[in-house]
NUTI-761268 format. One record per residue (C-alpha): x, y, z. Coordinates in steps of 0.02 Angstrom, whole numbers, always signed. Layout:
! NUTI-761268
> X / Y / Z
...
//
This chain:
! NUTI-761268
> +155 / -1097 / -2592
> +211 / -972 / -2443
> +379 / -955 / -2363
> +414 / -877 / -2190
> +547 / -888 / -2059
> +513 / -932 / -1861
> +527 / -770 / -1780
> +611 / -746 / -1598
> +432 / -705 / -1539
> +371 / -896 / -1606
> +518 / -982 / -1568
> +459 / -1134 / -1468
> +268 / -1132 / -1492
> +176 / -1268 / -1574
> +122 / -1280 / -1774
> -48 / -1256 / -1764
> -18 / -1104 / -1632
> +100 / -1008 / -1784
> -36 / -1016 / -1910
> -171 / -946 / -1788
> -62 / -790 / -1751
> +7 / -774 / -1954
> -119 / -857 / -2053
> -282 / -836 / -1963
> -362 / -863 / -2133
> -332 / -1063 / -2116
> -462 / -1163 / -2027
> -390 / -1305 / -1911
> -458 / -1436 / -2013
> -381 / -1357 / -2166
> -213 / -1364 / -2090
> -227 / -1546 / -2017
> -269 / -1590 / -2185
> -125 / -1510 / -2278
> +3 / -1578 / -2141
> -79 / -1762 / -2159
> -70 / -1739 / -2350
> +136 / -1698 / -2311
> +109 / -1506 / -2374
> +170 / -1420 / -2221
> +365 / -1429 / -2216
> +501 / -1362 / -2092
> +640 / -1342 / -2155
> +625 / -1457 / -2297
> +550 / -1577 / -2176
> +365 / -1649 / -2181
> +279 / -1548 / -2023
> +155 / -1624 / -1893
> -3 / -1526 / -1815
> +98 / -1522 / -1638
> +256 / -1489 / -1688
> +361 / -1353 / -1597
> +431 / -1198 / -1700
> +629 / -1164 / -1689
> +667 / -982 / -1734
> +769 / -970 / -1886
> +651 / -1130 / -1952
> +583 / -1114 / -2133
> +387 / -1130 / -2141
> +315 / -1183 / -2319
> +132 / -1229 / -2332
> +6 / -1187 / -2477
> -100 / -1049 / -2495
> -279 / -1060 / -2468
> -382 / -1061 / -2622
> -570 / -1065 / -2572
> -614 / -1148 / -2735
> -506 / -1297 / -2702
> -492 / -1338 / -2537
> -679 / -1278 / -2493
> -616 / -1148 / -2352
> -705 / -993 / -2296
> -571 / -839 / -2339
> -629 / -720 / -2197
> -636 / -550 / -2250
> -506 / -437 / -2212
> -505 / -298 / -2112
> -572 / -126 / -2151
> -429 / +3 / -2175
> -425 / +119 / -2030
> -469 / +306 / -2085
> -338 / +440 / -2066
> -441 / +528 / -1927
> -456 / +343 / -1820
> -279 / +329 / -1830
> -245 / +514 / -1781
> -376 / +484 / -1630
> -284 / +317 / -1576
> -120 / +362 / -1570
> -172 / +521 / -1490
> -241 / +398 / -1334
> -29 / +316 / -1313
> +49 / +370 / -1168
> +182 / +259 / -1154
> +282 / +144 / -1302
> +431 / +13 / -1261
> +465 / -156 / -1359
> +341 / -231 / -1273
> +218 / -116 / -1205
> +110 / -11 / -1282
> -15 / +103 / -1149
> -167 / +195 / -1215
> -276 / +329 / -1104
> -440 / +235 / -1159
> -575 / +396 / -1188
> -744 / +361 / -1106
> -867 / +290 / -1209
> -735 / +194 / -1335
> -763 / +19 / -1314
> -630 / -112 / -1301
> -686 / -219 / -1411
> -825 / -219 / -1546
> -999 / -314 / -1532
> -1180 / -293 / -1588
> -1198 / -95 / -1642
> -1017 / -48 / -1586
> -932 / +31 / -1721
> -775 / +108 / -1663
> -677 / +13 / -1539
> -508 / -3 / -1465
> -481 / -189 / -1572
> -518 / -99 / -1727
> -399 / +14 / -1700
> -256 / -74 / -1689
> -184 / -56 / -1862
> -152 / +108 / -1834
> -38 / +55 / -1657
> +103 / -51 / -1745
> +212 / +93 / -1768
> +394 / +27 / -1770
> +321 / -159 / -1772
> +250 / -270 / -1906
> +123 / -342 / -1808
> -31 / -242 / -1724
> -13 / -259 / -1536
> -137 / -371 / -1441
> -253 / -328 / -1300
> -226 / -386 / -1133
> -352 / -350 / -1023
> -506 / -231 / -1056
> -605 / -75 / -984
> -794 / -64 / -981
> -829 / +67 / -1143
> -897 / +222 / -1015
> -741 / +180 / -908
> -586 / +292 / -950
> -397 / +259 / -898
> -250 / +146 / -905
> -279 / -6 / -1046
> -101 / -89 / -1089
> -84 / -170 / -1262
> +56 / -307 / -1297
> +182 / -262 / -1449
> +226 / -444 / -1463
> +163 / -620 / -1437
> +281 / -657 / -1294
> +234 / -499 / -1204
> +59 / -530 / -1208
> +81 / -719 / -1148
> +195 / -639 / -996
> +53 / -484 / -965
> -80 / -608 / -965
> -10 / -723 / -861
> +33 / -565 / -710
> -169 / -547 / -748
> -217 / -717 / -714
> -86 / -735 / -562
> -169 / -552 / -483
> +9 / -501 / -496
> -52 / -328 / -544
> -93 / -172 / -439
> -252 / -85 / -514
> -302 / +102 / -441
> -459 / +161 / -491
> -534 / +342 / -455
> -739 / +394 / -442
> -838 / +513 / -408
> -972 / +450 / -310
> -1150 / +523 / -250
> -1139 / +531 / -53
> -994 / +489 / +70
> -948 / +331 / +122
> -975 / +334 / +325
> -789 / +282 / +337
> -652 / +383 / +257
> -552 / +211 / +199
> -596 / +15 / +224
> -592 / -172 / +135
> -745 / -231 / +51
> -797 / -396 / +44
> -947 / -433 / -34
> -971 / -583 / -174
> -1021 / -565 / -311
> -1159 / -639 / -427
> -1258 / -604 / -601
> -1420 / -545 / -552
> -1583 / -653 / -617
> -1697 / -578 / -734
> -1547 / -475 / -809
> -1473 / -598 / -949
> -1314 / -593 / -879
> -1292 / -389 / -900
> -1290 / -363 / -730
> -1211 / -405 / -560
> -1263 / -392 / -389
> -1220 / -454 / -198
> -1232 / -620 / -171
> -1151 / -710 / -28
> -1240 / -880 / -63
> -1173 / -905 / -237
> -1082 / -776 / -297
> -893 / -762 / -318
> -776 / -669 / -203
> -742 / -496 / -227
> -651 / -374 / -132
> -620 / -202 / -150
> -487 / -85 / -39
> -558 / +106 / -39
> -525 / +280 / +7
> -609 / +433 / +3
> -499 / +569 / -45
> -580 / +737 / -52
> -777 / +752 / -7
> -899 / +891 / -60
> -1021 / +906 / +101
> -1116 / +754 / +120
> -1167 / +768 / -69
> -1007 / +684 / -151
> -875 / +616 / -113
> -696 / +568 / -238
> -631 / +376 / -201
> -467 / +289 / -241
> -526 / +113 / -277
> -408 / -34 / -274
> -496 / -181 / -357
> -412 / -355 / -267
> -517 / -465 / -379
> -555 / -434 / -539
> -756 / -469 / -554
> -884 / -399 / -689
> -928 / -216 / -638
> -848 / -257 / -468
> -837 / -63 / -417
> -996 / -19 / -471
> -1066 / -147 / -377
> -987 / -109 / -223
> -1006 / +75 / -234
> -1194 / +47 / -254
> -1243 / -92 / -151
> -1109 / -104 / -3
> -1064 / +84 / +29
> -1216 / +151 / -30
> -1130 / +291 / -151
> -1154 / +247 / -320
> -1012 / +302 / -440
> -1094 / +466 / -525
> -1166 / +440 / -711
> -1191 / +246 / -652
> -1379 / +223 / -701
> -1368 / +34 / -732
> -1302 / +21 / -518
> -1378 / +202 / -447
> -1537 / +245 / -551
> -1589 / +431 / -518
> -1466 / +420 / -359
> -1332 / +420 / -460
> -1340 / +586 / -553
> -1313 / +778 / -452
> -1386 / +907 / -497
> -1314 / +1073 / -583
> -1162 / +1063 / -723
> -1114 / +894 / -647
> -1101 / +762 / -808
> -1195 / +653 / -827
> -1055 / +536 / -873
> -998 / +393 / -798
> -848 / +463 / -666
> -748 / +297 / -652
> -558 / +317 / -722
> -423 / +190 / -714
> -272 / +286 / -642
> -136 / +189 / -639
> -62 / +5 / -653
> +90 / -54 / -590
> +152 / -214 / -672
> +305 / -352 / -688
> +388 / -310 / -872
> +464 / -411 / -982
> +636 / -320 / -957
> +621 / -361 / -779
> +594 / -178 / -706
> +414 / -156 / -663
> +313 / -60 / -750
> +202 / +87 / -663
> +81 / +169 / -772
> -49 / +327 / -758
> -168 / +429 / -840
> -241 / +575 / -829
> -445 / +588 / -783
> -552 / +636 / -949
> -613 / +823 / -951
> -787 / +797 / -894
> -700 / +711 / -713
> -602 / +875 / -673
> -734 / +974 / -749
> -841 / +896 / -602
> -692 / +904 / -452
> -672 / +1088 / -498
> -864 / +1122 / -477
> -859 / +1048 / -334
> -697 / +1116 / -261
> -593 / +984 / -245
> -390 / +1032 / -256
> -342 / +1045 / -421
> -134 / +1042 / -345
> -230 / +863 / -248
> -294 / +815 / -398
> -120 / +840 / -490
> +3 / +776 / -370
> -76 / +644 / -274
> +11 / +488 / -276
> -105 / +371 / -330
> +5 / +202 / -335
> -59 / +109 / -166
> -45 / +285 / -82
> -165 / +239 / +44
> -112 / +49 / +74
> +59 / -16 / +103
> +133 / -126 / -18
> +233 / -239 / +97
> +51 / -265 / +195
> -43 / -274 / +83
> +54 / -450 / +11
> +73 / -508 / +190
> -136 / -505 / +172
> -156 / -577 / +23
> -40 / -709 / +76
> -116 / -744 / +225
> +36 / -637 / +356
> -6 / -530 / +472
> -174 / -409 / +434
> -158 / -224 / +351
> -141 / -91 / +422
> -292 / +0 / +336
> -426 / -96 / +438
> -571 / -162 / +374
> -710 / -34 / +418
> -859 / -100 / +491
> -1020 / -131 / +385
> -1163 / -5 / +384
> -1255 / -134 / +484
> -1132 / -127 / +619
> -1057 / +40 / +654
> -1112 / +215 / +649
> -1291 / +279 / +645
> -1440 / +139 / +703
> -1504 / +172 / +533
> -1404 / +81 / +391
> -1388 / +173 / +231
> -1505 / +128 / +104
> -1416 / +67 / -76
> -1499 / +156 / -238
> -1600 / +8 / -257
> -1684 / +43 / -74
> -1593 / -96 / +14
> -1498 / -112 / +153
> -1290 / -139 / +103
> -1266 / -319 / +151
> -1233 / -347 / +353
> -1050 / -338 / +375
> -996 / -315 / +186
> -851 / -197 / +250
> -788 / -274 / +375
> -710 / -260 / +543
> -521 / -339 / +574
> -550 / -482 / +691
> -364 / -519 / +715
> -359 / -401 / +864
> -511 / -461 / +950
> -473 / -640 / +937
> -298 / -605 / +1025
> -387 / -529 / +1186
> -256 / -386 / +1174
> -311 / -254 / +1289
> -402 / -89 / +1202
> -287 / +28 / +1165
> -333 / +202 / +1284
> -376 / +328 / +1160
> -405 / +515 / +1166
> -458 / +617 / +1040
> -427 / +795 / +1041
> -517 / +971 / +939
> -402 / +1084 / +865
> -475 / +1228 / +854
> -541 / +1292 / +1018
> -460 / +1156 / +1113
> -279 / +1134 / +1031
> -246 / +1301 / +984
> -329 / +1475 / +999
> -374 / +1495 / +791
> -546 / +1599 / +795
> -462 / +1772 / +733
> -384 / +1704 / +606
> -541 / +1629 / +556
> -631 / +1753 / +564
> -516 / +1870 / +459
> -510 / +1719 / +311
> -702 / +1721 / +325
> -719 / +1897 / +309
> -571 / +1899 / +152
> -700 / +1773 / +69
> -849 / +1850 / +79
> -785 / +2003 / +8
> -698 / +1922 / -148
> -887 / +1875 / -186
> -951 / +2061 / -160
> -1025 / +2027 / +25
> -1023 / +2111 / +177
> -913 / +1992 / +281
> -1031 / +1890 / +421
> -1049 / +1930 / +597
> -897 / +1867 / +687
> -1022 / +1778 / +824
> -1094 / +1677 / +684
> -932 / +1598 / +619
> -882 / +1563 / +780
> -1041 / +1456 / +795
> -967 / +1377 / +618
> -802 / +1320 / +659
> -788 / +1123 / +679
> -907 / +1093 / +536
> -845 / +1066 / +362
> -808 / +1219 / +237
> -975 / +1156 / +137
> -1048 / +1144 / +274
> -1003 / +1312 / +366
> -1040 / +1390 / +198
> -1227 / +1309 / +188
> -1251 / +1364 / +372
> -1177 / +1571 / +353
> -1274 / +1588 / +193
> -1436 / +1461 / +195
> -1522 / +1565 / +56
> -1382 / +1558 / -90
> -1371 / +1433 / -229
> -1263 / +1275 / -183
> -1143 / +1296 / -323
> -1100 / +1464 / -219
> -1084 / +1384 / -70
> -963 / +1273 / -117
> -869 / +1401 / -224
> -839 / +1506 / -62
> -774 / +1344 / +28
> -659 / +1329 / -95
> -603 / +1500 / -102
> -607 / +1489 / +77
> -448 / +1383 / +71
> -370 / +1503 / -45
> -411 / +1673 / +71
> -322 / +1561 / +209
> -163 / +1548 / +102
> -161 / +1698 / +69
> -188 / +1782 / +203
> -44 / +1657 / +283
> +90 / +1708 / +149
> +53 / +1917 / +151
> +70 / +1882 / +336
> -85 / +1951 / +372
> -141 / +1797 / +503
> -91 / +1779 / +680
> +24 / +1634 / +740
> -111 / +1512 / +825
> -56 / +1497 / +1006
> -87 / +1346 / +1093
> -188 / +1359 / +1240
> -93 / +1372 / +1406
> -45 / +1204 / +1469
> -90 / +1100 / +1307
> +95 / +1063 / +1262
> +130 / +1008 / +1435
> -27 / +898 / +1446
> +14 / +797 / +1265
> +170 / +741 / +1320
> +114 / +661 / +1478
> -26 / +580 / +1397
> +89 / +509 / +1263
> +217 / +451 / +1406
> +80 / +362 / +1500
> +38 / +267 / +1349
> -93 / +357 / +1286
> -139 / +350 / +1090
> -206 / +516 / +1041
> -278 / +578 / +891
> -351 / +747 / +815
> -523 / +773 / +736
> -560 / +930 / +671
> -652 / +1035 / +563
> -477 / +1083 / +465
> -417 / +1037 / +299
> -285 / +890 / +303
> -142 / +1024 / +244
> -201 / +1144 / +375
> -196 / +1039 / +522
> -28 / +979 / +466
> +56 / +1128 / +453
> -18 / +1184 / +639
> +58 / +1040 / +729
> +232 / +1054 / +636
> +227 / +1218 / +700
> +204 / +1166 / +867
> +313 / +1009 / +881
> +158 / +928 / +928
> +132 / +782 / +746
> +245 / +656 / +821
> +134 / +633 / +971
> -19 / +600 / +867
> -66 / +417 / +811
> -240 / +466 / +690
> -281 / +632 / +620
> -459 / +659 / +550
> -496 / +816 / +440
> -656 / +915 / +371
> -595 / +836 / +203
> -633 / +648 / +242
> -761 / +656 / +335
> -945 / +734 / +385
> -944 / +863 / +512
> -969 / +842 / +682
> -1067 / +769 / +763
> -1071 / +631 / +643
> -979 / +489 / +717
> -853 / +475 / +555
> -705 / +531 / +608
> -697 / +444 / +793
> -752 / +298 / +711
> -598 / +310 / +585
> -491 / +340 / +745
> -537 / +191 / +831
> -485 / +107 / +672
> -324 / +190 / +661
> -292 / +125 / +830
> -336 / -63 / +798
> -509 / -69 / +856
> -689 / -62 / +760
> -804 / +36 / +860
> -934 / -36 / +965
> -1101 / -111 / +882
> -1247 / +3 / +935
//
C-alpha cells in the first residue's frame, strides 16, 4: 500500500483528478475498481471516485501490480542527459513560485510526436529546480517559432494560466521579418480562418464562408526598401498558424523562411537565413500573486543576424517597447468589448486602397477584398471629413540640402568613394535611404547599398554631434503659416523622406511637433510617390482613403 498527504496545490479537487496528476500509472477503471472494492481510504475512511481532496487528508490506496490486477505499467520516462538539462535551463528567463518562462530556441518543438526527439515536454525534468513536481505547459509555440513559452510550477498555476488563455485575457506580441512591405505602415486584420482541403489538416488558409474568426493588429517597424519589411504582430485570436496566414494571404508579405505560407517568395537572397523569422516577444499576463506578469525575450541570432544585414537599428531593435507599443491598452479593451473603436484604424484592404492593382499573395492570389479593413464608425456618423494638409520637410519645411549633401559625401568616403555630385543627391532627397542609395549607385551590389543607408544614418549623427552640420532653417514664412492653419482647424501632418528620429528632432527644434496630428517617415513606408504614407495620414486623421 501507498501513503501520501493532500497537498495545498490539491486541496479541493476531486479523487480521480489526484491520481491523474500523482499516479498517472493507474488506469480509471483500475481505480474505480479499487474504490468499489473499499481500497481507497481518506483518512481512514473508505474513498469514492468523486470525492473532493482536503489538504492535510491522508491518501492510502494499493500499488499497482500488473500481474494481479491486469494493468498496463507505462514506462517511465527516459532520464534527461546532462547536456539536455544544461540546454533547458539555459532557455529560463524568468522563475517565481508559479511561473517558470523559457526563450523557446527555433526549431525545438513543444511537444514530441512522430520523429520528434527532443522537445520542450521532455525536458521538463530538468525545470523542477526548487519544486518536486516538473512544471506543466500552458500554451505552445510552433517548433521553427522562437520566443516567450510560460510553463506552470504548480497545478493551481496552470489551472489559473490556462484559464487567462481560454478567457483571451492575455496580450501576445509577436515580431517577423517579412518579404515585401505591407502598403500600410499599421492596421487590423480580419480574415477567417479555415484548414485548407487536400492538406490533411496541416495547413490553414482564408476562408470567410467557413472558417473561424481571426484577427490580427500589425505594425511595420523598420523596412528595408520595398524588399523587407520588420512587423510587430499582435495575435487577437489565437488560430492555427494565424500570422503566417495573414502575412501570406492578406498582406501579401510572407514571414521570411515561411515555405509552407510563401514558397520561393518567402526566402531573400544573400546571407539572409533561411529560417523561419517569427519570434514571440513578449506576454503580458494576470499572475497568481495578483501583479501582472510582463514577459520578453530576446530574438534568436539568425533574426538580428538578418536586421543587421539589412540595416535595421540595432539601439531600435534593443529598446523598443514592444508591450502594445503601437496600440493603446485602454482602446484596445473598449474594442474588444464592443466601446468606442481604436485608435489604430483598420487599414483598408489591398482591394480597396492604394494602387488599382492588388498585391498578389505567394500563392498568386489576390488578398481577400477588404481583409484589412477600413473603420466604418466614422462614416456611419456622417461626421464631416476632417481638412487635412500634408506637408514635405525637406525642401518645403525646412532648408536641409547642405546638410545632406555633406552626410552624403561623409558616407561615400567611409566606403573609399569619391563623394556624388551634389546635383544628383539633390534629385535623391524624399526617397528612402535604400532607395536613394539604389538610385546614386545603380551598379553596386545590394548588400552595399543598404550598408551605405545605414551608415548614412550614422555620418548624419555624427556629423550633428562634431558640429559639423548647419542648423536647418525653416523657410521664411513657414512658422507663421502652421499656426494659422492649426487655428483654423486644420489637421496637418508631415511625410517625408526622413528617418522617424530625424524628423523628430527637427520639429522639437523648431517648436513646430505640437501642431502636427500624423507624421510619416522613410522608415515606414515606400518612397514617394507611392501613396503609403498619405494613405496612413488619412488614417491617422479618422478617414480611409477613397476607393479608386
Amino acid at each position: 500500500m501507498s501513503q501520501a498527504y493532500i497537498r495545498g496545490d490539491d486541496d479541493g479537487i476531486r479523487l480521480d483528478r489526484w491520481f491523474k496528476r500523482h499516479r498517472p500509472e493507474v488506469p480509471h477503471a483500475l481505480l474505480s475498481r479499487w474504490t468499489r472494492q473499499g481500497k481507497v481510504t481518506l483518512n481512514g475512511a473508505r474513498a469514492d471516485i468523486g470525492d473532493r481532496v482536503v489538504k492535510g487528508q491522508l491518501l492510502v490506496a494499493p500499488d499497482v501490480d500488473p500481474d494481479v490486477e491486469g494493468a498496463p505499467v507505462r514506462a517511465a520516462r527516459a532520464p534527461v542527459s546532462a547536456e539536455d538539462a544544461a540546454y533547458a535551463q539555459a532557455m529560463v528567463i524568468h522563475r517565481d513560485p508559479h511561473a517558470l518562462v523559457l526563450n523557446k530556441a527555433p526549431g525545438l518543438a513543444t511537444q514530441g510526436g512522430t520523429r520528434t526527439v527532443r522537445h520542450v515536454d521532455g525536458l521538463l525534468d530538468a525545470l523542477t529546480f526548487e519544486q518536486e513536481e516538473r512544471p506543466k505547459l500552458v500554451h505552445r509555440l510552433d517548433k521553427d517559432t522562437s520566443g516567450v513559452l510560460l510553463l506552470a510550477r504548480t497545478p493551481r498555476a496552470a489551472a489559473f494560466f490556462a484559464k487567462a488563455f481560454a478567457d483571451r485575457a492575455t496580450r501576445k506580441v509577436y515580431w517577423a521579418l517579412v518579404a515585401g512591405v505591407p502598403k500600410l505602415d499599421h492596421g487590423l486584420i480580419v480574415a477567417a480562418l479555415a484548414k485548407q482541403p487536400g492538406t490533411g489538416g496541416e495547413k490553414m488558409t482564408v476562408d470567410e464562408k467557413t472558417g473561424q474568426a481571426a484577427r490580427t493588429r500589425y505594425r511595420v517597424i523598420e523596412r528595408a526598401g520595398n524588399k523587407a519589411a520588420w512587423l510587430e504582430l499582435q495575435p487577437l485570436t489565437g488560430r492555427t498558424h494565424q500570422l503566417r496566414v495573414h502575412c501570406a494571404e492578406v498582406l501579401g508579405c510572407p514571414i521570411v523562411g515561411d515555405a509552407k505560407y510563401g514558397g520561393p517568395a518567402a526566402f531573400l537572397t544573400g546571407s539572409i537565413s533561411r529560417k523561419l523569422h517569427l519570434h514571440a516577444r513578449s506576454l503580458t499576463l494576470a499572475h497568481p500573486d495578483g501583479a501582472p506578469l510582463s514577459l520578453r525575450a530576446g530574438a534568436p541570432a539568425h533574426m538580428l543576424e538578418s536586421f543587421a544585414t539589412l540595416g535595421f537599428e540595432p539601439d531600435l531593435i534593443e529598446n523598443l517597447d514592444p508591450i502594445g507599443a503601437a496600440f493603446d491598452d485602454e482602446d484596445l479593451l473598449a474594442a474588444e468589448h464592443g466601446g468606442r473603436k481604436p485608435k489604430v484604424a483598420r487599414a483598408p484592404g489591398p482591394a480597396s486602397a492604394g494602387p488599382r492593382k492588388p498585391a498578389r499573395t505567394a500563392s498568386g492570389r489576390a488578398p481577400p477584398d477588404g481583409a484589412v479593413r477600413d473603420d466604418p464608425a466614422r462614416a456611419a456618423s456622417g461626421d464631416r471629413m476632417p481638412r487635412l494638409i500634408v506637408f514635405d520637410c525637406d525642401g518645403t519645411l525646412v532648408d536641409s540640402q547642405a546638410n545632406i549633401i555633406r552626410a552624403m559625401a561623409s558616407t561615400f568616403a567611409h566606403h573609399g568613394l569619391d563623394a556624388p555630385d551634389p546635383a544628383r543627391v539633390r534629385r535623391v532627397v524624399g526617397l528612402s535611404l535604400v532607395e536613394a542609395m539604389q538610385a546614386l549607385l545603380p551598379d553596386a551590389a545590394a548588400d552595399q547599398q543598404v550598408a551605405m543607408a545605414h551608415d548614412y544614418k550614422g555620418a548624419f549623427q555624427r556629423l550633428r554631434a562634431d558640429g559639423a552640420l548647419e542648423e536647418e532653417p525653416l523657410f521664411d514664412g513657414i512658422a507663421d503659416l502652421v499656426v494659422e492653419l492649426a487655428e483654423a482647424g486644420f489637421q496637418l501632418g508631415v511625410a517625408t523622406g526622413k528617418s522617424d528620429r530625424g524628423l523628430q528632432l527637427c520639429l522639437e527644434r523648431h517648436g513646430l511637433k505640437r501642431y502636427f496630428h500624423t507624421l510619416q517617415t522613410a522608415d515606414r513606408h515606400p518612397s514617394k510617390p507611392h501613396p503609403s504614407m498619405l494613405e496612413a495620414a488619412m488614417l491617422d486623421v479618422g478617414h480611409a482613403p477613397p476607393p479608386p
